[in-house]
N, C-alpha and C positions, 0 to 999 in steps of 0.2 A: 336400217335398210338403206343401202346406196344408192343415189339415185340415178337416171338416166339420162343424159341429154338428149336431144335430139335436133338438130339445126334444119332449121326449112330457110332457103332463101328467093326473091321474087325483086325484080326492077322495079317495082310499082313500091312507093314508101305509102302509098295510102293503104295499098292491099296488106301490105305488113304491119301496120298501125292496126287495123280492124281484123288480124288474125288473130284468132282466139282457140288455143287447143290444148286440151288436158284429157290426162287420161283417168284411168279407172286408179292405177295406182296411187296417181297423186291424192287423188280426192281421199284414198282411202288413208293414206299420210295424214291430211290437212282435220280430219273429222277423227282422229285421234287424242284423244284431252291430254291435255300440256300437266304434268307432275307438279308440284310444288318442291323447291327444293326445300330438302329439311337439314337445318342446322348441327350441324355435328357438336356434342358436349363434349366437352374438356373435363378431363379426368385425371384429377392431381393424384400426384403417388404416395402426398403424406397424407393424404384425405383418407377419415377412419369414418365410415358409417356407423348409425347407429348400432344396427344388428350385429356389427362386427362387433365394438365394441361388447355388447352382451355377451355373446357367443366367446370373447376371449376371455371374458371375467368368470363367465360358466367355468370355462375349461381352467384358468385358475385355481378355482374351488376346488376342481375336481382333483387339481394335482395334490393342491396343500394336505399335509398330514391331519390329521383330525388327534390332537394331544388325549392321551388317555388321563382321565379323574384323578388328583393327589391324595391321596391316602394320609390321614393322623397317624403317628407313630402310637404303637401298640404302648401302653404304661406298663411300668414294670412291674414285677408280680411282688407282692407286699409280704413281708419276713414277720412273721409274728412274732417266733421267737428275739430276736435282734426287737424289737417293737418292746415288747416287754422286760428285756433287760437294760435297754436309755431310758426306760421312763424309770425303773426302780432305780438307778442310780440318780435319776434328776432328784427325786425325792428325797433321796437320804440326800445330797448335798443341800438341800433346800432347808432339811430340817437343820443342816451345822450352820447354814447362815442367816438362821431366824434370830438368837442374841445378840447377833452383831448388831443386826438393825436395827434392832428394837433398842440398843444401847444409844447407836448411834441418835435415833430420832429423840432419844430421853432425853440426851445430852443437848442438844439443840431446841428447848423451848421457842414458841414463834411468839413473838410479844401480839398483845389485842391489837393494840394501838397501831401497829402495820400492816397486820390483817386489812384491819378495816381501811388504810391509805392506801392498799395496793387495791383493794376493790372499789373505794371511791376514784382512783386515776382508771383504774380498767373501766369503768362504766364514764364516764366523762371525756375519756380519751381515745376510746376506741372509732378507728380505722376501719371504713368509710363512712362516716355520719351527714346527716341531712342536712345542707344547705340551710337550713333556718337553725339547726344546733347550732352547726360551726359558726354561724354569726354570734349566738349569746356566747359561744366561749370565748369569741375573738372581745366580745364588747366588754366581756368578765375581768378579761385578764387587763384588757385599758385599764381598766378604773382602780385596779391591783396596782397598775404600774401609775397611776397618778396619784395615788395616796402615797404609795411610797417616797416620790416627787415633794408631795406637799410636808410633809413628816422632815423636819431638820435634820441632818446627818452631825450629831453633838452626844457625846456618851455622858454618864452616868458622874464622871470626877470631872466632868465641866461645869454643869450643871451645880452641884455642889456647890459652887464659892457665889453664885450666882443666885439674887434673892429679891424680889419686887415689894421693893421700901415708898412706902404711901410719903410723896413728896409735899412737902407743906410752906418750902421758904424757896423764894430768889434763886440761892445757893445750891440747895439741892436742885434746882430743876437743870440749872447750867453744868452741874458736875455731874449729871446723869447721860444729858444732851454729848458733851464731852467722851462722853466712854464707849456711848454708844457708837464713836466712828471706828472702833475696835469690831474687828470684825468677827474674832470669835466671842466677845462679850455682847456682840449684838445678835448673836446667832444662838447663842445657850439664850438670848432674854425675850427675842422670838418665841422659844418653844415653851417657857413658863407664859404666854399671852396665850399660846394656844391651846395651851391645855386649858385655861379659863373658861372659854368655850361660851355656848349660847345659843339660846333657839332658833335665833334668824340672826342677820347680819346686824342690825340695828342692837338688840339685845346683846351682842356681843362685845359690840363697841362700848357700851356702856359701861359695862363689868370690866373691860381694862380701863379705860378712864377711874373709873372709883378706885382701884387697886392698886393703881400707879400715881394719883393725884388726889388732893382734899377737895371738897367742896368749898373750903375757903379760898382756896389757891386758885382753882378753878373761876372763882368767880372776876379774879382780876386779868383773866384772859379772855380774847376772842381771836375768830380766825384770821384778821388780817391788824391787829394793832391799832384800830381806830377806838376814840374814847378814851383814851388817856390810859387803854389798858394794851397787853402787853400780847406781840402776834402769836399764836399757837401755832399756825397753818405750816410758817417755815421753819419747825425743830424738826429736831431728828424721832422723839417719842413720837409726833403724826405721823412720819412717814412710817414709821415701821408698826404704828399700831395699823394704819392705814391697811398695808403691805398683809400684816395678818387676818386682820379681819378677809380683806375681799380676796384672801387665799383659800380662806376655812367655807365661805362663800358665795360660791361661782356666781350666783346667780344677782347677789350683791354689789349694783354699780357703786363706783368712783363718784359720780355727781348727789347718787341719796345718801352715800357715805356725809359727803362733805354737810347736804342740808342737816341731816340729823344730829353732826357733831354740831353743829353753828347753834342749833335750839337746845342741845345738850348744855352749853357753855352760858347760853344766854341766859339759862332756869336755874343757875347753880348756888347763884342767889339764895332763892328762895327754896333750898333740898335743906336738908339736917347740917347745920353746921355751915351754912353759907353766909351765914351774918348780916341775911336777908336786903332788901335796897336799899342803897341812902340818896340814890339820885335815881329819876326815871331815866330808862337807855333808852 
């Protein structure tokens, strides 16, 4: 609604200070309530509502084809005749090559003796076995491969010329000492001490000592040379009896070795044939 002016004027500036006049319009202007302005939204053009989106995923659907069911192919229809004349010729060719086989397996006996090694490696050796198996096979086969270790590598026409002569003088003991720096005479004289063998390490030592030495002879030695008698400790017979013994016996130290031969030597005396004391040691 436009408004109206209207101008009054008068000389008097009081009478116009204290002039007051309004009309019917204005008032009805002023008692009019003032709007709120309301903020206009912004409205982006790549902005997809929810609804829309729906509404286009519907319509989607609606277009996509609907694939029809794939069907198994039909089997084919089964020929009896044809059916029954391959099986009568498998037959007769079955019966002409029954001789053969039965020739052939006659001819090939399977020995017991590999029967029974292919089914002790099949049960022992079969693939994946239990962590506590594979250790005993692992621990089996060590102690396979240590015996074989501890076993001299000397054949049969070594061995041979090679003989454990019970030493009784001086002579013989230096002319034994002597050969044994031969190392395949020390090596074939090894495996005749070990085959001697014995219950414990101790026991062992014993029975090479008697076999390779008298008790007479024996008596004129000890391990270090003191006594006017004669050192045993530094020949080449200790070391290699030594050597066998606590070969044959893991568990057989080097220091009970040494006490047992020292009381072994010191009593030889008084054994069979030791020509007992003639002076206290």
């Amino acid at each position: 609604m436009d408004k109206k002016w209207i101008k009054f004027s008068s000389d008097d500036y009081r009478e116009c200070e204290d002039y007051d006049e309004t009309t019917a319009v204005e008032s009805e202007c002023d008692s009019e309530p003032v709007m709120k302005r309301k903020p206009k939204k912004k409205v982006m053009s790549d902005f997809i509502m929810d609804s829309a989106e729906d509404n286009s995923s519907i319509k989607m659907q609606k277009k996509l084809p609907v694939a029809a069911p794939v069907m198994p192919p039909k089997p084919p229809q089964k020929i009896s005749s044809k059916k029954n004349q391959d099986q009568s010729s498998l037959q007769s060719s079955r019966s002409y090559d029954r001789p053969c086989s039965r020739l052939s397996v006659e001819s090939t006996p399977t020995l017991p003796s590999l029967s029974k090694r292919k089914q002790h490696q099949s049960s022992t050796d079969s693939f994946p076995m239990t962590e506590e198996r594979f250790q005993r096979r692992v621990l089996y086969l060590l102690v396979e491969i240590r015996d074989l270790l501890k076993s001299p590598v000397t054949t049969a026409s070594n061995t041979e010329d090679v003989d454990l002569v019970t030493i009784d003088s001086e002579e013989g003991f230096e002319a034994l000492d002597r050969r044994l720096e031969n190392r395949d005479f020390k090596a074939s004289f090894k495996f005749l001490l070990q085959k001697i063998g014995g219950t414990d390490g101790t026991d062992h030592m014993k029975k090479a000592m008697l076999r390779t030495m008298t008790n007479s002879y024996m008596a004129g030695l000890n391990m270090k040379g003191k006594r006017g008698k004669k050192a045993f400790g530094s020949s080449q017979l200790y070391l290699l009896i030594k050597e066998t013994v606590l070969t044959s016996h893991t568990q057989y130290t080097e220091s009970k070795f040494n006490e047992d031969l020292a009381k072994f030597l010191k009593y030889a005396p008084e054994r069979v044939g030791g020509g007992g004391r003639r002076r206290r040691d």
